[in-house]
N, C-alpha and C positions, 0 to 999 in steps of 0.2 A: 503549397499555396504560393501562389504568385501572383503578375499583375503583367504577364508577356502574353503578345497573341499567339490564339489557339486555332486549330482549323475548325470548322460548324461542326455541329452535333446533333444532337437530335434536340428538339424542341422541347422546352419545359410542359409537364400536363398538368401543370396548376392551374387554377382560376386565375384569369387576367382580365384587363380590361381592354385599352389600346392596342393597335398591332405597331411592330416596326420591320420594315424589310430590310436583310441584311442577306446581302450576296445571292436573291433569288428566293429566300427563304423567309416564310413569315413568323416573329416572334410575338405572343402575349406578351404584354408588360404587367407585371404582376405590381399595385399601387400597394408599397407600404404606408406610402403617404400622398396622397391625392396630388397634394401644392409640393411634390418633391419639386429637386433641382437638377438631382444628379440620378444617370442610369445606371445601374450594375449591372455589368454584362457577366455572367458568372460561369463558366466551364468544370462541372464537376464530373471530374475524370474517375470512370471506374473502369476495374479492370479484373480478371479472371482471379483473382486473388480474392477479389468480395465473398463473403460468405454468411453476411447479416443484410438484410434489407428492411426500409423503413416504405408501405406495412409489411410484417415480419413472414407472409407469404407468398412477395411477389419476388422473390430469388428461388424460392422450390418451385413455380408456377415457369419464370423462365428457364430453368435447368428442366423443367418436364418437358418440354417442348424443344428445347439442346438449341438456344439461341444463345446469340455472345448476348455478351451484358455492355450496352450502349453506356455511354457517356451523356452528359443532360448538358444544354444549353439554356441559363434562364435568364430574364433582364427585371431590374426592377426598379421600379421609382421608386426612390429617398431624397432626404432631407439630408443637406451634407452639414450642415451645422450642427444638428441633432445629432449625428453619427460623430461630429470632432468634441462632443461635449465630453463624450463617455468613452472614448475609445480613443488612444497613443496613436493606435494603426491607422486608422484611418483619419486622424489630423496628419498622420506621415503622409499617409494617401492622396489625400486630396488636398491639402491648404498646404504641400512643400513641394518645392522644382525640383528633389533628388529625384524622381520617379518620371517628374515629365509630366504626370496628370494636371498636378496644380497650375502649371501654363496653361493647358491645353480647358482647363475651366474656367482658369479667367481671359481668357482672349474669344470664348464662347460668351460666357456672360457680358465682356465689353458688347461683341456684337450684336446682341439682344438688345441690349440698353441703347444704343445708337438706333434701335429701327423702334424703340419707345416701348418694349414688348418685359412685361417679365418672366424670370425663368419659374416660378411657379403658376405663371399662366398660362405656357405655351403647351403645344402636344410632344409628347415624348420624343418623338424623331429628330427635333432641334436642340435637344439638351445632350451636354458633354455625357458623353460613354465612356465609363471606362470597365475595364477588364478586366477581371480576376479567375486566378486557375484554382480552384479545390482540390487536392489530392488525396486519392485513399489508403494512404500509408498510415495512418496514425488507425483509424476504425476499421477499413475492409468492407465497409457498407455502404452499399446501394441506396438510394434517396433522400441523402444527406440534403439536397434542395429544400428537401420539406420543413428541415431543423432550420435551414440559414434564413427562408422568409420568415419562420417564426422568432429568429435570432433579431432580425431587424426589427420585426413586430413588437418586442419586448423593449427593445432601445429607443422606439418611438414614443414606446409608452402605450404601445395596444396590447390586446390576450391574443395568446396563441390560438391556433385554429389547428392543429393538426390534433386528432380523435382516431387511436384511444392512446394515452401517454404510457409509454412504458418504457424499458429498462435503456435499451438499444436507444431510444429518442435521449434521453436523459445522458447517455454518455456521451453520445456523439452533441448534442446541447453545451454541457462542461466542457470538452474536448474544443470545441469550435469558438465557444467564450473568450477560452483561452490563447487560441490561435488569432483569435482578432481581435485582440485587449481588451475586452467588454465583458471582462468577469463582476463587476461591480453591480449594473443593474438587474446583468443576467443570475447573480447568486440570490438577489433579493426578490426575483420574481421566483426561484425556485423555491424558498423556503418558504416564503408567503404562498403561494396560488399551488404550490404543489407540496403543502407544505405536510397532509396528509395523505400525500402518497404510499401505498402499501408497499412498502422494498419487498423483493420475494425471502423467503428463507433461505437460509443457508448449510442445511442440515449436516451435511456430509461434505467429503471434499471433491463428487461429483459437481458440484453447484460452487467450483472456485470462483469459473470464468466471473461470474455474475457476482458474486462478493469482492473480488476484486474492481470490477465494473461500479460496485456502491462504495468504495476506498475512495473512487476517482472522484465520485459525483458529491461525494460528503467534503471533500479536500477541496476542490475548487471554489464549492458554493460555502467554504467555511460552517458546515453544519458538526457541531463540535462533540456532542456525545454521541450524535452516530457516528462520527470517522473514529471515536476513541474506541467504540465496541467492535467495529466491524475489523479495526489494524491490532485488538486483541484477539479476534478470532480467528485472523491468519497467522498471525504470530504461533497460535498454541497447535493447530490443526497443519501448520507447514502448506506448502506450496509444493506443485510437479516441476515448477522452473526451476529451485532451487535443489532437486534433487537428480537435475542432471545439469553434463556441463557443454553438453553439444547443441549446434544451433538449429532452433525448430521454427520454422516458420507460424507454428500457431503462435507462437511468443512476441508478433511480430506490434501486434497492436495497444496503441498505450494505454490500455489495464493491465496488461502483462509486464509494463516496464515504466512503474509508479513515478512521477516527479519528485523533482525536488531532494532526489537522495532518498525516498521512501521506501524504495526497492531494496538496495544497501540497509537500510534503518533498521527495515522488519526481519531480513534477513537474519540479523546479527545480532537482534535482541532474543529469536528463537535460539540460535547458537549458544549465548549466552549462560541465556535461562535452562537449556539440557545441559550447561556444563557444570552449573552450580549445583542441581539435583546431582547429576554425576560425583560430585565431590565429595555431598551430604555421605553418598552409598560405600565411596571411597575409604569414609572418614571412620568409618564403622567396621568394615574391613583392615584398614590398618590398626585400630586400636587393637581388635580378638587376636589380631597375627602380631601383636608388639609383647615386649616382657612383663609391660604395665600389666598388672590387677586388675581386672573390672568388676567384676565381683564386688562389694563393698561390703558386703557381709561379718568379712573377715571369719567363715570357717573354713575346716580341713578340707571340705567339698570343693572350695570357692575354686581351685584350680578348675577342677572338675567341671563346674558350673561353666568357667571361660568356653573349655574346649566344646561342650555341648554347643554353647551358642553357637560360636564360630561355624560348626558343622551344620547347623540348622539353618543358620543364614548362607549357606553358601547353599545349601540346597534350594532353601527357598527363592534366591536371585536367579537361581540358574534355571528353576521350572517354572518363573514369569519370563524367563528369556532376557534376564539383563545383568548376564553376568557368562563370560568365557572365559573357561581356563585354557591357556595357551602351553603346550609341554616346552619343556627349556630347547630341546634341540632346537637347531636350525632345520628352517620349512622354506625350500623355494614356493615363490611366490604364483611359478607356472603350475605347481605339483596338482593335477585335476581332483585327487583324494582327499585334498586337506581344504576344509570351509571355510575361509575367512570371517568374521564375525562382523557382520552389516550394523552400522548407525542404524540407531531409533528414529524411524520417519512419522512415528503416530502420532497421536494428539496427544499433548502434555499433558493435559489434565487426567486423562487416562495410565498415561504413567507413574503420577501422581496416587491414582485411584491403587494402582497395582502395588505401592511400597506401601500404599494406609492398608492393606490386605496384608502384610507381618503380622503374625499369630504371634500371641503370649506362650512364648515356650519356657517350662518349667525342668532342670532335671529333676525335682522331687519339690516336697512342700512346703519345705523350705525357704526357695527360690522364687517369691509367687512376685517377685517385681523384677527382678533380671534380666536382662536380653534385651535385644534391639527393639521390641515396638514399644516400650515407656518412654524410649530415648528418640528414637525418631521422629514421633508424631508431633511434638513442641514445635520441631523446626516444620515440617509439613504443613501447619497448620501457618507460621509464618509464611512460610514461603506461597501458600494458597494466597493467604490476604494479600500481597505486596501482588499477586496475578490477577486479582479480584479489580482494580482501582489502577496499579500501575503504570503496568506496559502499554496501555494502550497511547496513541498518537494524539497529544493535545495540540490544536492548529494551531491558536493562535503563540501559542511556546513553540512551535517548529518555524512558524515565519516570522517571529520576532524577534526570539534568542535559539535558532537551530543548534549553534554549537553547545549552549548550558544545556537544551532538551535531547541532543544525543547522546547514548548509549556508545558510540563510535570516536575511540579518542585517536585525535587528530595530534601525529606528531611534529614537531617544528622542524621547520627546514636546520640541516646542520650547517651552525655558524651564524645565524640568524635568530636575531630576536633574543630577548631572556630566559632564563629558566623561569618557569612558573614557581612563584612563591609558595609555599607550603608550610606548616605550623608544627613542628614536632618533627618524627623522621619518615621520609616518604616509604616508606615498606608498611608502615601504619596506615598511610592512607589507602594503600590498595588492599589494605588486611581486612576481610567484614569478622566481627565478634558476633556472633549470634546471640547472646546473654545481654552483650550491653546495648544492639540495636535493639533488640526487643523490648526494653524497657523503656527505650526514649520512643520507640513508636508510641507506644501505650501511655507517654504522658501525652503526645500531639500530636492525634490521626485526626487531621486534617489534610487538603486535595495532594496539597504541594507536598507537606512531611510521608505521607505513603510513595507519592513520585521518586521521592527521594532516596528514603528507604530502599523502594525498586531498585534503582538505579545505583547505589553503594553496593547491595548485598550481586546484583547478576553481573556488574562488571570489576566483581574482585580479582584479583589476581591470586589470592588466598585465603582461607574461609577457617575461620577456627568456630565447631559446632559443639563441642562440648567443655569444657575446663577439662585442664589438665590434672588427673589424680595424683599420679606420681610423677616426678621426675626422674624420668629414664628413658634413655634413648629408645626408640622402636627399630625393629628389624628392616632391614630395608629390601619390604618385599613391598610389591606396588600390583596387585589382580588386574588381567586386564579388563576393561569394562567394553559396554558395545554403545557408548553416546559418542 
């Protein structure tokens, strides 16, 4: 987006009223506002990169027929007041001399006023023009015109006219708000007037592009428990961008690469949140393989009892697939024979689903409470709740207090600034205790104390999930796991 001249284009096919001739060529003036002042002359540059058009058939209609995809030229009357009330950009635009415009409108208007004429009475051709380039780097789509008069339509304070509203309008809408600082009236006509808009589902991670498209469109316009549900459902189902590291051009358009540190945020909270699960599975493996007793029983079996477990759990981790044993040798990393063992790219909650499937294993009848799934499910079922309410993105705590509502600790320049003050010994603070957060959730689950909780237990640095029985060192074997 810019405001440099552009060579002609092809002529807008909106409804206008007025003509003006510019260079041999006759343009519609599309009336945002009848008694406007000011033209927009607008250049919306497409280019062979498009791959969305707004309506959503007229980009297969011209790839059927193997035409380039023109460039749109449109002009329109507006009100430049009305446009400096609501919008940074365009008080930049037009009412300051960095740009050149705001001369070149008031030495128009002085003119007017010297021949007794005003500029909302006069025909289009004698009002200051100015120029602006639309680029299609940020969407990739074709007849972004049709958003921008509806954009101006909304800031004047008329209903849009473009029928049938859907997904592609809607983001390039947000997308454009944002680009020309008029996110304020334009969030408030989206939640009112579209405020029961069907979003599509998002069933599977076929249907990313478009969930991340509603991240964008809930985040701009501030709509606060859908941006919370929808940056929890990519959090827990993962992304295709985040599981490679090479550059793809489908990535190119911003719902693929979230503002505001969003991208970064949700990244890192899925990271997180498999590392913490990771550790639960960890933690349970290293106690069966430590000298510690688990067994509580205290009979002759109870050895017995340990060794069963341990073998049943290792079976059972390894035929849900989330668990590799690695042989001690050394393995080059070229050797074609040997399989490295791939990160979990699934959906969390299914992961989830797969360690609440630990079977009650007994070695005899004795044993009818033993073994991992008595012990695990407490913290699963924590760990559900704090996924249920947490992680997702609350706006107004990301644009308020970003740094309290990240997950992302930001560390201090070396030699600058203080140390963060701290209350007891900082190895405590990155320590979560599963026994004693769980008790203080359950005196005060409310919004903020589940947020909290979230965000203690997934960005620990160390996770103590059961009391320690005995004091005794454990063996220092570590299984390797595949998060």
């Amino acid at each position: 987006m810019s405001s440099v001249p552009v060579p002609d284009t092809t002529p807008i096919t909106l409804e206008g009223g007025a003509l003006i001739q510019i260079d041999e060529t006759e343009y519609k003036v599309v009336e945002i506002r009848a008694t406007g002042d000011v033209i927009f002359d607008v250049t919306f540059e497409n280019t062979n990169s498009c791959n969305k058009s707004i309506p959503s058939d007229a980009i297969q209609k011209l790839r059927a027929s193997r035409g380039t995809i023109p460039s749109v030229r449109g002009l329109y009357r507006v009100y430049s007041q009305t446009l400096k009330n609501h919008s940074k950009y365009f008080t930049r635009l037009l009412g300051s001399d960095a740009f050149g415009e705001g001369k070149s409108i008031k030495d128009i208007f002085d003119g007017l006023a010297q021949s007794n004429l005003k500029p909302s009475e006069v025909e289009p051709g004698r009002l200051p023009r100015i120029k602006i380039v639309d680029e299609d780097d940020a969407t990739r789509t074709m007849g972004r015109e049709v958003v921008f008069r509806d954009m101006l339509r909304i800031i004047h304070g008329a209903e849009h006219i473009a029928k049938p509203v859907n997904m592609i309008y809607l983001s390039v809408l947000a997308i454009m708000a944002d680009r020309y600082d008029c996110l304020s009236p334009v969030s408030r006509y989206v939640t009112g007037t579209f405020g029961s808009f069907r979003y599509p589902q998002t069933l599977d991670n076929s249907a990313e592009e478009v969930l991340r498209q509603k991240i964008l469109i809930f985040y701009r316009t501030n709509q606060a428990s859908r941006l919370a549900a929808a940056t929890k459902e990519l959090i827990l189902r993962g992304s295709s961008r985040w599981a490679t590291f090479t550059e793809n051009p489908a990535f190119s358009t911003a719902w693929w690469d979230l503002p505001d540190g969003l991208e970064a945020e949700l990244s890192h909270r899925r990271a997180s949140i498999l590392r913490t699960i990771a550790s639960l599975q960890l933690h349970f493996l290293e106690l069966y393989t430590s000298r510690n007793r688990q067994c509580s029983l205290g009979y002759d079996s109870s050895p017995a009892c340990d060794s069963f477990q341990l073998g049943e759990m290792i079976k059972f981790f390894t035929r849900k697939g989330l668990l590799s044993l690695i042989p001690f040798q050394a393995v080059s990393p070229e050797d074609p024979e040997y399989v490295w063992p791939e990160p979990y790219v699934g959906d969390i909650e299914h992961l989830i689903g797969l360690l609440r499937q630990c079977p009650s294993y007994q070695l005899d009848k004795n044993h009818s409470h033993c073994g991992l799934r008595t012990r695990i499910l407490p913290a699963l079922e924590y760990i559900r709740d704090c996924i249920a309410t947490g992680i997702g993105i609350k706006v107004m705590r990301w644009k308020g207090d970003r740094a309290t509502h990240s997950w992302i600790r930001l560390k201090p320049a070396a030699g600058r600034g203080r140390r963060p003050f701290t209350v007891g010994n900082e190895e405590d603070v990155e320590t979560f205790d599963f026994e004693k957060s769980r008790s203080g959730m359950e005196l005060g689950a409310n919004s903020f104390n589940t947020d909290n909780s979230a965000k203690v237990m997934f960005t620990a640095k160390k996770w103590i999930w059961t009391p320690n029985r005995v004091e005794e060192a454990a063996w220092p074997t570590r299984p390797s796991l595949k998060f």
